[in-house]
C-alpha positions in Angstrom: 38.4 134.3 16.3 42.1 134.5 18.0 43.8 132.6 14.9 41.9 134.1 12.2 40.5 137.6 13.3 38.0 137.9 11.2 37.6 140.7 8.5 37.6 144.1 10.0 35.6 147.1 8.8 36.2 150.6 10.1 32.5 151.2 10.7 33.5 155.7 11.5 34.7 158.2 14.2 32.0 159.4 16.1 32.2 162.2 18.3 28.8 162.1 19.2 25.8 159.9 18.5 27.0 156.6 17.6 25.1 154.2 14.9 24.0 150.8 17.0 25.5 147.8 15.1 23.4 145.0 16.5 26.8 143.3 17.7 28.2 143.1 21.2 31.2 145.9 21.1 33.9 145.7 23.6 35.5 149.1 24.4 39.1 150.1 25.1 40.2 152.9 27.4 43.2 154.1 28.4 45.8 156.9 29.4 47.2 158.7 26.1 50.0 156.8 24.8 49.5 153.5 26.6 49.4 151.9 23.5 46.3 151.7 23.3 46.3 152.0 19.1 48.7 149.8 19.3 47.6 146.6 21.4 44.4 147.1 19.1 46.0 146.5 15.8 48.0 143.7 17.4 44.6 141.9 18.8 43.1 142.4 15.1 46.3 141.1 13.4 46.9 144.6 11.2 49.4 146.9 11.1 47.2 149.7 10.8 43.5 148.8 11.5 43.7 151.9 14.3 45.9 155.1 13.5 49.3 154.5 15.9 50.6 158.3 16.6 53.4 159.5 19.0 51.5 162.4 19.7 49.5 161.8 22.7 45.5 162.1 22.1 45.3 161.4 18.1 42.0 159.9 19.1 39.3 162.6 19.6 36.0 160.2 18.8 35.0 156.9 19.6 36.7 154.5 16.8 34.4 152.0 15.8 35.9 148.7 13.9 33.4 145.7 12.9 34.6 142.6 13.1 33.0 140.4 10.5 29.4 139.6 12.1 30.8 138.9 15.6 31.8 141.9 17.3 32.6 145.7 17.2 36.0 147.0 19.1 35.6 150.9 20.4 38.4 152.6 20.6 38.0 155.6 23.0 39.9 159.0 23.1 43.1 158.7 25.7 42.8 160.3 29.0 45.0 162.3 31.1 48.0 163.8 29.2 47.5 164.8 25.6 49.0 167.3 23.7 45.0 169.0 22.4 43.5 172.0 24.1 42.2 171.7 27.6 38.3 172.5 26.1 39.2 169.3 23.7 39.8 166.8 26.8 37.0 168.6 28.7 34.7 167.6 25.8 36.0 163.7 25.6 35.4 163.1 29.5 31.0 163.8 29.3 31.5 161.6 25.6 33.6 158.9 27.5 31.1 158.6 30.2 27.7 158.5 28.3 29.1 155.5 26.1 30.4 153.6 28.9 27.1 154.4 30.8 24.3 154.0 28.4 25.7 151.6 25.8 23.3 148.7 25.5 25.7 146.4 23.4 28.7 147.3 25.5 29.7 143.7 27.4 33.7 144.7 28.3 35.8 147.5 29.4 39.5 146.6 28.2 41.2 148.9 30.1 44.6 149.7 29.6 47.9 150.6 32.0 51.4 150.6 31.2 53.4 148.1 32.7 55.9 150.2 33.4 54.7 152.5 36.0 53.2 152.5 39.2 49.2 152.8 39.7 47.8 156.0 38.3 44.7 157.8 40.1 43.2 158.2 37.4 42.9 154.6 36.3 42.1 153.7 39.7 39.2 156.2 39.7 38.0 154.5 36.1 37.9 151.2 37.7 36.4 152.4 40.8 33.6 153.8 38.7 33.4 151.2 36.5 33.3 148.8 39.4 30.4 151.0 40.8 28.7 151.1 37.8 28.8 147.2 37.1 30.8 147.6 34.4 32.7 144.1 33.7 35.9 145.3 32.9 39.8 143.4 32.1 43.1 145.3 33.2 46.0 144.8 30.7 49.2 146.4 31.3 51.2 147.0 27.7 54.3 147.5 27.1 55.5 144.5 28.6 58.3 144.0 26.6 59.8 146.8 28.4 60.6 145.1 32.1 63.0 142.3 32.0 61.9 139.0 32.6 62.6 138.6 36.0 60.9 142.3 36.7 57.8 141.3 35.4 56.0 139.4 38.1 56.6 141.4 41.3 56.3 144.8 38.9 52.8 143.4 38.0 51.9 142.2 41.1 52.3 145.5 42.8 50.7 147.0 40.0 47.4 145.2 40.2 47.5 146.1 44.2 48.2 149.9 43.5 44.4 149.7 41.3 42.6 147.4 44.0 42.7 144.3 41.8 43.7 140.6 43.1 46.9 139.2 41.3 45.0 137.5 38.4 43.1 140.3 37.5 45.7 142.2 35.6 47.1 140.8 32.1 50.6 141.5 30.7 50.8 142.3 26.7 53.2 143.2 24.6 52.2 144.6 20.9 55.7 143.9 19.9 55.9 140.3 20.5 52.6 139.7 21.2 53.0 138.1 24.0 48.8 138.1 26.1 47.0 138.1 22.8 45.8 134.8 23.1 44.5 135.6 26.9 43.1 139.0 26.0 41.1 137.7 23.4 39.6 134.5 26.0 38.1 137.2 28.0 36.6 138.9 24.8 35.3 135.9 23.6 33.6 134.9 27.1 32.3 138.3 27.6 30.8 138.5 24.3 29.2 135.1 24.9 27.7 136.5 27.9 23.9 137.6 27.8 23.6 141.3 27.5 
């Protein structure tokens, strides 16, 4: 699947009920403007499979892309700073929770971080709850690209401390060189073989 993604179909935005695929769907959550469009398009191999914005929370529904007959990718609404109305990111948070909660098909949490800063609460609190929940979820910190070489290791190592996680529970990416993709899309692959 990592060399030759296969086809990918937007199946809609849903910003309510969502259509059950019959496919194991792997969901990925993040602050606005982690990247998150981004490192999609990048796993998928297209430039523009997801919408990539400046603007902080362009998404405002669950994304849902098919990928051939093996999987769905969900692509959930930022959290934390967006530039929408306060009602608007009250109304994403109950949405947010209810698919991570009650989705039957849903076999990962890719949940991302930017590598460049220090542990946010509020990704700590998603992990926390997503911990609680048994939730399997994978960390990836984008923007890699960003930290120099030698910055990269200790920046995170204290990174994946800040969110409670042991050293090899946190991946590096970088949509611009790619750089993770391969390693990203081993823990898709062996969640998605994983009985639901």
């Amino acid at each position: 699947m990592r060399q030759h993604a296969p086809r990918t179909t937007f199946v809609g935005s849903f910003p309510g009920q969502l259509p059950e695929l019959g496919l194991p769907e792997v969901a990925f959550v993040g602050r606005s403007n982690v990247g998150k469009s981004s490192a999609l398009n990048t796993l998928l191999g297209k430039k523009s499979a997801a919408r990539v914005s400046s603007t902080p929370g362009r998404t405002q529904a669950i994304n849902l892309f098919r990928l051939g007959d093996a999987l769905c990718f969900a692509d959930l609404p930022g959290y934390g700073f967006a530039k929408v109305p306060a009602a608007v990111q009250q109304a994403w948070k109950p949405m947010i929770e209810r698919y991570l909660g009650e989705r039957e098909a849903l076999r990962l949490v890719v949940v991302l971080v930017d590598a460049r800063h220090t542990a946010r609460p509020a990704d700590k609190d998603l992990l926390d709850g997503l911990a609680e929940a048994d939730i399997p979820f994978l960390v990836v910190a984008t923007k890699l690209d960003k930290l120099s070489k030698h910055a990269r290791k200790p920046t995170l190592r204290a990174l994946a401390q800040g969110l409670g996680l042991g050293d090899q529970a946190l991946l590096g990416f970088s949509s611009l060189s790619g750089e993770g993709r391969d390693a990203v899309w081993e823990r898709i692959e062996a969640a998605c073989r994983e009985p639901g």
